[in-house]
N, C-alpha and C positions, 0 to 999 in steps of 0.2 A: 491207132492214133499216132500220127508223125509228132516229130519234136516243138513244133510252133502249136498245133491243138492241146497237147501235153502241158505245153507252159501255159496257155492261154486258160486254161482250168485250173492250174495251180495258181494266177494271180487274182481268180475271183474272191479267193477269200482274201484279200489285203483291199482296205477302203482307199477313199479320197482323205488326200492332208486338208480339204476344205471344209469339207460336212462327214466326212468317215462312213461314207454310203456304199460297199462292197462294187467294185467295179464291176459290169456286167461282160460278158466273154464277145459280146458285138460292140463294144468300143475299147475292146482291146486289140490293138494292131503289131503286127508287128513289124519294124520299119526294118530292118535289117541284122542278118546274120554272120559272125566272123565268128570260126572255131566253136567256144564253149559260152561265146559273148554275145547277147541277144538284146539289141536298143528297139525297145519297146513304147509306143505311144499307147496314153492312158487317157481315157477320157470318161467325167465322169458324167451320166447321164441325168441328175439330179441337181446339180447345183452348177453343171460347164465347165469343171474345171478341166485344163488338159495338164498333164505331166508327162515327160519323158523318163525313163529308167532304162541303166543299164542292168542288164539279169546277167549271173551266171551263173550254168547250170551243169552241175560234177556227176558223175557216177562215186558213189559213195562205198564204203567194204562190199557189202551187200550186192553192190550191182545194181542199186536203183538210184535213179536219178534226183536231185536235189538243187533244188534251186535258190543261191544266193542273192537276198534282194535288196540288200543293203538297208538303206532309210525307211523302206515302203513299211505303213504302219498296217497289222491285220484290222480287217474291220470291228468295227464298235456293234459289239452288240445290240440287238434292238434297232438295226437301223433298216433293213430289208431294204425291196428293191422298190415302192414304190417311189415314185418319185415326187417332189414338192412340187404342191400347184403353183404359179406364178402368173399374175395380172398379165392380159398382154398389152403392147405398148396401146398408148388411146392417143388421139387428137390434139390432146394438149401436151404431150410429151415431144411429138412431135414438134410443133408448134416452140415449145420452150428449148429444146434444142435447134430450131432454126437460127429464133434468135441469138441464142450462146454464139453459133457460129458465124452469125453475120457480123458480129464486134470481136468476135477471138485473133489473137493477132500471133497466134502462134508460137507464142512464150510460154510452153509447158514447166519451164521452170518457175513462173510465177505462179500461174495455175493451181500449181501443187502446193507454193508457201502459202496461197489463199487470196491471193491479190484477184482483183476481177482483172477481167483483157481491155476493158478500155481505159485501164491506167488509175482505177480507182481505189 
């Protein structure tokens, strides 16, 4: 097992900061490696979430390796891997964001205070 499968097994026990769902070892990527520095893409397959981390990962007295994961929380017990069912989008969803988009004038700043886009 090279050092990117190694790590990729020791961050399946740490969940998502969204729903705390143990990250599964096929949406954990690894984007790139410098020295003992390992920026890891995390994706979680139950709820979407993506997260970046940086890992570092030491040879400890021992000789075995140890990986520092800073913030990553381990998983919540009880949450296994299935995953949460989710409606898919329907006709009127569509439909209802049509419309959003045809009056949205592109002030996400308002959007977010709660103001509708056509100045309402």
């Amino acid at each position: 097992m090279d050092g990117a499968d190694w790590l990729r097994t020791q961050l399946t026990a740490f969940g998502c900061a969204s729903c705390g769902r143990a990250y599964s070892p096929g949406r954990i990527q690894i984007l790139a490696q410098r020295e003992e520095l390992f920026f890891v893409d995390l994706g979680c397959e139950t709820c979407g979430t993506q997260a970046v981390a940086v890992v570092t990962v030491q040879l400890d007295e021992s000789e075995a390796f140890h990986a520092e994961t800073g913030d990553l929380e381990p998983a919540r017990p009880g949450t296994g891997d299935t995953p949460v069912t989710v409606p898919p989008v329907g006709t009127d969803d569509v439909l209802d964001m049509s419309r959003f988009l045809a009056r949205f004038d592109g002030d996400f700043g308002a959007l977010f205070r709660g103001r509708e886009p056509d100045g309402s």
